[in-house]
N, C-alpha and C positions, 0 to 999 in steps of 0.2 A: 635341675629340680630344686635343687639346697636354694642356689639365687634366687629364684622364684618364692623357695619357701619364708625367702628373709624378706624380701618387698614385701609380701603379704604380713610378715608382722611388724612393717613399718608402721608407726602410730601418725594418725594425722588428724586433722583439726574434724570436727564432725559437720556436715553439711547447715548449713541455717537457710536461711530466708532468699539471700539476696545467691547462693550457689544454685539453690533451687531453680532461683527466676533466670538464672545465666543459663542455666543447663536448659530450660522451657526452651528460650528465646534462642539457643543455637539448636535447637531441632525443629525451628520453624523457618527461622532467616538465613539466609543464603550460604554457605559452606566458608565464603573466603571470610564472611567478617567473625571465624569464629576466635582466631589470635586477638582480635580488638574485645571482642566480647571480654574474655577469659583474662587478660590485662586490666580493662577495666571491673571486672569483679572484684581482684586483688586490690587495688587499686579505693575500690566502695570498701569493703570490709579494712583495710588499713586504717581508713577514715575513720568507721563505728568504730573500731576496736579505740582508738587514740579518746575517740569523744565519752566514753567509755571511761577512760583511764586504765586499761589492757594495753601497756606497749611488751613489744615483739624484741627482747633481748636484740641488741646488736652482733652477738657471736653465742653460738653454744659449744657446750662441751660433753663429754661420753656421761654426765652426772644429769646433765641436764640440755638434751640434746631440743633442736627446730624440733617443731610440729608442722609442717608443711597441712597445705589444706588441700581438700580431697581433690585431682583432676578433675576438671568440668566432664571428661567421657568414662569417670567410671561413677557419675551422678545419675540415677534415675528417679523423678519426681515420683513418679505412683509406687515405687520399692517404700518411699520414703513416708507418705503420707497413706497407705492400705496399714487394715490390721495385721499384725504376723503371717499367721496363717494364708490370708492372699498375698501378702507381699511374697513368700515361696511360692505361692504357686504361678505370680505371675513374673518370679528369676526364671524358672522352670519352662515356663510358655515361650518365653523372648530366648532363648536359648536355642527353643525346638525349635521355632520360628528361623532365627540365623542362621540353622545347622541346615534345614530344608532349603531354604535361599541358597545357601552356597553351593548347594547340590543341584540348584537351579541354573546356576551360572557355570556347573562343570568346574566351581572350584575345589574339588577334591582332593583330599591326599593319596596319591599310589598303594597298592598295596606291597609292589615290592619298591626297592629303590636301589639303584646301581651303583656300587660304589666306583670312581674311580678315583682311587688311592694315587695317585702323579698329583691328580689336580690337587685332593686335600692338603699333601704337604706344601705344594705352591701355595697354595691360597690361606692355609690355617691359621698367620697373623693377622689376616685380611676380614674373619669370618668367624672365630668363635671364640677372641683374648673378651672375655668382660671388661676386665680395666688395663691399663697396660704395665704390661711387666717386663721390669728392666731385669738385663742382669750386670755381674760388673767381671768385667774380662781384663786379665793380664798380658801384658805386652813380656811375649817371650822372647821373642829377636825382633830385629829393625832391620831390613834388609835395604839398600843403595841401589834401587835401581836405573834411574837418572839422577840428572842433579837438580830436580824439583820432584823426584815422583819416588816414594817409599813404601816399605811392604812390610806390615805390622803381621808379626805372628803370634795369634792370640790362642790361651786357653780360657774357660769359666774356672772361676778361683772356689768355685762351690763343689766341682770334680763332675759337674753334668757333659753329658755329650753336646755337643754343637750342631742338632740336623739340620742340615740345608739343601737347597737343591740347586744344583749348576743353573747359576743367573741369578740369584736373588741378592739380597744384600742386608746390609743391618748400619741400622738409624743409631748413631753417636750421639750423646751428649753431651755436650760438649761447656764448661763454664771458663768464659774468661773476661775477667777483669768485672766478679760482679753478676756478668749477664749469663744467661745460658743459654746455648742455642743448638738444634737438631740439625745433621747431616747424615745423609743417607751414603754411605760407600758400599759398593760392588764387595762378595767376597769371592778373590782370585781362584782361590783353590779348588781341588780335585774332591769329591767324596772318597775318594782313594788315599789322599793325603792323611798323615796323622793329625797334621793342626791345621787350624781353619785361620784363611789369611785377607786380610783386606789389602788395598792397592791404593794409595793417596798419592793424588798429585798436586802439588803447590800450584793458585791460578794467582791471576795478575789482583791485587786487591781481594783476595778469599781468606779474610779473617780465620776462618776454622781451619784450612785446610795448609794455610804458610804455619799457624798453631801446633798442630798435628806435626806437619815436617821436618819445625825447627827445633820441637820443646820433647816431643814424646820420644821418652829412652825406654829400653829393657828393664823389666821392673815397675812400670809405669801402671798404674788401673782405669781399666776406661766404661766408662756408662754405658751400655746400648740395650736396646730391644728389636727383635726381631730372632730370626732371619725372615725376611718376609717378600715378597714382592712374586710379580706374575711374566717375569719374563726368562720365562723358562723350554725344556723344548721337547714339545706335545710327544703323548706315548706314541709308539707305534710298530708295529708288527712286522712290516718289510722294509725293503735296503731302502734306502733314500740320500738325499745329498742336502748337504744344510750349506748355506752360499751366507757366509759371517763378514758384513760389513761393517771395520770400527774405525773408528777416528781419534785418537789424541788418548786420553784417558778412559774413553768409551772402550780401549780392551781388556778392563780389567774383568765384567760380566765374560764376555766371551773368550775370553781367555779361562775361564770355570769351564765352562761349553768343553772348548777343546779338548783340554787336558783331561776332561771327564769321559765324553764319548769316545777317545781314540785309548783311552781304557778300558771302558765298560762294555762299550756298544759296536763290538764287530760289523754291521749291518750298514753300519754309513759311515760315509765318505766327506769329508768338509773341502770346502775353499774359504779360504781368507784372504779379503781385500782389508788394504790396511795403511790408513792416510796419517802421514806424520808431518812437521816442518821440516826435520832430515832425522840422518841415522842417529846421533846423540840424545834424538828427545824420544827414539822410539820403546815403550817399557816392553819388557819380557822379550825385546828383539834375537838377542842368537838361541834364546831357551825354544823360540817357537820353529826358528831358521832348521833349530836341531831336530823338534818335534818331525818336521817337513822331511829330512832327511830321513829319519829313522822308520816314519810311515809312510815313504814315499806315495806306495797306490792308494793311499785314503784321504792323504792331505799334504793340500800345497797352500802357498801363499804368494800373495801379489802385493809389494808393497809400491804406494803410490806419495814420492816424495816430494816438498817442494823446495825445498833446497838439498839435492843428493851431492855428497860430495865427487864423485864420478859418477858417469852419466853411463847406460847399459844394463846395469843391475838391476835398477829399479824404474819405474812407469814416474815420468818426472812430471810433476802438478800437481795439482790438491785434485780430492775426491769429488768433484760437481758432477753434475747430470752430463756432462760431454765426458768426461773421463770415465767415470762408470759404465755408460753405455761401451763404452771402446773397449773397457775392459770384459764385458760381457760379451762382448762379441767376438774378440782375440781369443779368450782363455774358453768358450764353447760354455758357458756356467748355467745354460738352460737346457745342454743337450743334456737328457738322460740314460743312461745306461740300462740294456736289460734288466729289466724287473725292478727298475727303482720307481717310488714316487715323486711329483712332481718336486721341483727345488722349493726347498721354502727359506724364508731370506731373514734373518736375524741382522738388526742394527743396533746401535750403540756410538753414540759421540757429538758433537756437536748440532742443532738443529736443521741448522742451513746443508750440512751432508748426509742429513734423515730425509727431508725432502726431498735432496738431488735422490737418493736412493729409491724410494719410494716411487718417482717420476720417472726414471729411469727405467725400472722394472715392469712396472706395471703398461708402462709403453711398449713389452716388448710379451704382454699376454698373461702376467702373472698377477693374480689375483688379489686385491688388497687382504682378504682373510689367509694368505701364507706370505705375509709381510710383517713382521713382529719387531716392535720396537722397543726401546728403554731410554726415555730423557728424565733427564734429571738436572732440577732448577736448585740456585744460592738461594734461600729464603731472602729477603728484605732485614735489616736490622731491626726485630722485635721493638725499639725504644718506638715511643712518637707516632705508634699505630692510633685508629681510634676506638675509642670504648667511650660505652653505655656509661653514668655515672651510678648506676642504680640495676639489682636485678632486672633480668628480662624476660618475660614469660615467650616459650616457643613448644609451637603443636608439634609432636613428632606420630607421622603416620607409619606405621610401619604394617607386615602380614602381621605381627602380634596384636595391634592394636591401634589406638590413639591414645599416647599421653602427654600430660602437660612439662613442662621440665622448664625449671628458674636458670639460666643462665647467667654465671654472678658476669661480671665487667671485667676479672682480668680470665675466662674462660672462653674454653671455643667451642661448638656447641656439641659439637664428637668430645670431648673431655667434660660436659654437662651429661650427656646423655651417657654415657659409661657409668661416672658417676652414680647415678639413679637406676643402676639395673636396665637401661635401655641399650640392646644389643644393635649398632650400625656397624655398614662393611668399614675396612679401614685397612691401612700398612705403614706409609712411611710417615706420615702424621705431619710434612712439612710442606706438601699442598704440589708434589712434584709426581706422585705417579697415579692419580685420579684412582683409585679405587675408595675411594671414601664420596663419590658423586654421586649428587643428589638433586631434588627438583628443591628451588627453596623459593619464597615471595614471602612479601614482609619486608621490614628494616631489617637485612644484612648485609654486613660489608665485610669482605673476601681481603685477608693479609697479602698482599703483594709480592715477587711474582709466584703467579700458579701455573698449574699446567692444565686448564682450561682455555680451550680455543676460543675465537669469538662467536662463532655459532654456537657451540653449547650456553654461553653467557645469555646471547641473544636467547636463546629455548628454556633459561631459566632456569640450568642445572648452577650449582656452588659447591665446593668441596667440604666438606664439615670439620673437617681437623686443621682448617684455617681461615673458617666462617666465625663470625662473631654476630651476637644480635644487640641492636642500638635499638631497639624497641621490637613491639611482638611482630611475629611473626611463626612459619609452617615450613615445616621438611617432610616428606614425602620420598622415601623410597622406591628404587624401579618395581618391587614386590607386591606393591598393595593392587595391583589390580589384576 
């Protein structure tokens, strides 16, 4: 409500002539050209104002801040041009009028609404941060767990709690040399544990993460937001078996998992498959070998290596769709036990052994809705992207509304529309775990790599917190209809 109450006493330019005839002319011509419209209004009033001799400060300040001009969808001609007294009465009418139409279409609000409290903490960076907020977290130990892969144990240097929930992770910030750049890591740890722990592993040419391995000591302070992300593992009321497939550095989420549920949650039962190049690169290996022993009846592991130094121990080959199957079949990981629910199958690690998994499974009757995964993409080097040279006007529809929102040229439009009180979904902000998708058309061009397939591209969804607009264009949320 405060947020609201501050947008509404946002000061902005007062409607004229040529807002009025933009607003006319998009509530008669067709929907898509309302971005060109609404561009080109700005665009006409630029002009008068210049011919005029009214130019628009190049920066403001808290003394003397923009005046931003009214959105074309909170313009109505006849509010504008009635005496008083009708202009209320016909806010009043158009009001009752909308509120009847949506009761027309059964779009109502409930009158109870359920909470379920698992999802909100999964999803609450994803759903209800206004802008983003970092915090800055102390490196208490540095722990050696291979010799590319370390275990930062962090606290908040503010003395706040760190809630999270087993799977999710938190976005680094990370500057070096100048530039600054976001990476999302897994946090390892237990809710059970006193400090809350990330897991980095050095990749072959990974600027942040050989950064993190080589440079970051005890003592050290680091940037992040979060904890955030949705790859977490759904509530549920009877026994069950969670079938945890990771690969490489992909055990650091489920490695949370474990060490959580074989704590907290008597009720189930895990299997872990677990694909490494051999035992020296495997992380949390004899911590989990021990886990396996000390829980025997609730969890075991299968590790699947491809360079084992002896041969017997372990399941020798990488993780693909022929060794998973084998292993599914060997280890029983779809029979179930008295009174459990069906397996539901948690992944984590490279792409190409999400698929074999996925393929693997679901060929043998398991449902892609109890398939759950976590990938996680290197941004592209921020330098030498492209951008807009000039503000850019972009519609944002949202259930709240339509409004308009400038897009500056070094902005993305999830860090535009935050900016301006405009609430979109969102988490790792680095265009890798798609909760920030959206339908978008117009001039925008998507920072490279995402984690949008080619069919959603082709269907015209883009991610917003690594979208940018090179001219107008519309974002459209799954909610508006």
């Amino acid at each position: 409500m405060a947020a609201a109450a501050a947008r509404d006493r946002v000061k902005r330019r007062a409607p004229g002539a040529l807002d009025l005839a933009a607003s006319a002319l998009v509530s008669v011509l067709p929907r898509r050209l309302e971005p060109a419209i609404s561009q080109a209004r700005l665009d006409a009033r630029m002009l008068v104002d210049g011919l005029r001799g009214e130019r628009v400060p190049a920066f403001s300040t808290h003394a003397s801040p923009a005046i931003p001009p009214t959105p074309l969808g909170d313009i109505h001609p006849l509010e504008l041009v009635l005496p008083r007294p009708l202009a209320e009465r016909y806010v009043s009418m158009r009001r009752d009028v909308s509120m009847v139409l949506r009761e027309l279409r059964g779009d109502r609000a409930p009158h109870l609404i359920r909470r379920d409290r698992a999802r909100e903490r999964s999803v609450v960076a994803a759903t209800t941060i206004p802008t983003v907020l970092t915090r800055t977290l102390e490196v208490v130990r540095v722990v050696e767990e291979t010799a590319d892969a370390r275990t930062f144990v962090l606290r908040d240097v503010s003395g706040a709690a760190l809630d999270f929930t087993p799977g999710q992770f938190l976005t680094l910030h990370v500057a070096i040399d100048g530039v600054s750049y976001r990476r999302a890591y897994s946090i390892s740890s237990s809710t059970s544990d006193r400090a809350v722990c990330i897991t980095v592993k050095r990749i072959a040419g990974g600027r942040v993460s050989s950064h993190l391995v080589e440079h970051v000591r005890a003592g050290d302070r680091l940037t992040a937001h979060g904890p955030s992300g949705s790859f977490v593992v759904p509530s549920s009321v009877g026994a069950r078996h969670l079938v945890l497939v990771a690969g490489g550095s992909g055990i650091t989420p489920i490695a949370s998992i474990v060490r959580d549920v074989l704590a907290n949650d008597p009720r189930s039962r895990l299997t872990l498959v677990y694909g490494n190049r051999s035992e020296a690169d495997t992380i949390f290996g004899d911590e989990l070998d021990a886990l396996a022993r000390t829980h025997a009846e609730r969890f075991s592991i299968v590790h699947v290596v491809e360079h084992p130094a002896r041969d017997g121990r372990h399941v020798r080959g990488i993780p693909d769709r022929e060794t998973i199957g084998r292993v599914i079949e060997e280890h029983a990981l779809l029979v179930a036990r008295e009174g459990e629910e069906p397996a539901l199958v948690m992944t984590c690690g490279p792409g190409p052994m999400m698929t074999a998994v996925r393929h693997a499974f679901t060929a043998r009757g398991v449902p892609d809705a109890r398939i759950l995964e976590e990938r996680f993409l290197s941004p592209g080097d921020p330098r030498g992207r492209a951008r807009a040279t000039a503000p850019q006007l972009v519609t944002l529809r949202t259930r709240a509304g339509v409004r308009d929102v400038e897009v500056d040229p070094d902005q993305t439009v999830l860090e535009a529309a935050l900016a301006r009180g405009v609430t979109l979904p969102f988490s790792c902000q680095m265009g890798g775990c798609g909760a920030c998708r959206v339908r978008g058309s117009g001039e925008l061009v998507m920072d490279e790599p995402n984690c949008l397939s080619e069919a959603e591209r082709r269907e015209g969804y883009v991610l917003s917190c690594v979208c940018r607009a090179l001219g107008p264009a519309t974002i459209e949320t799954g909610d508006t209809r």
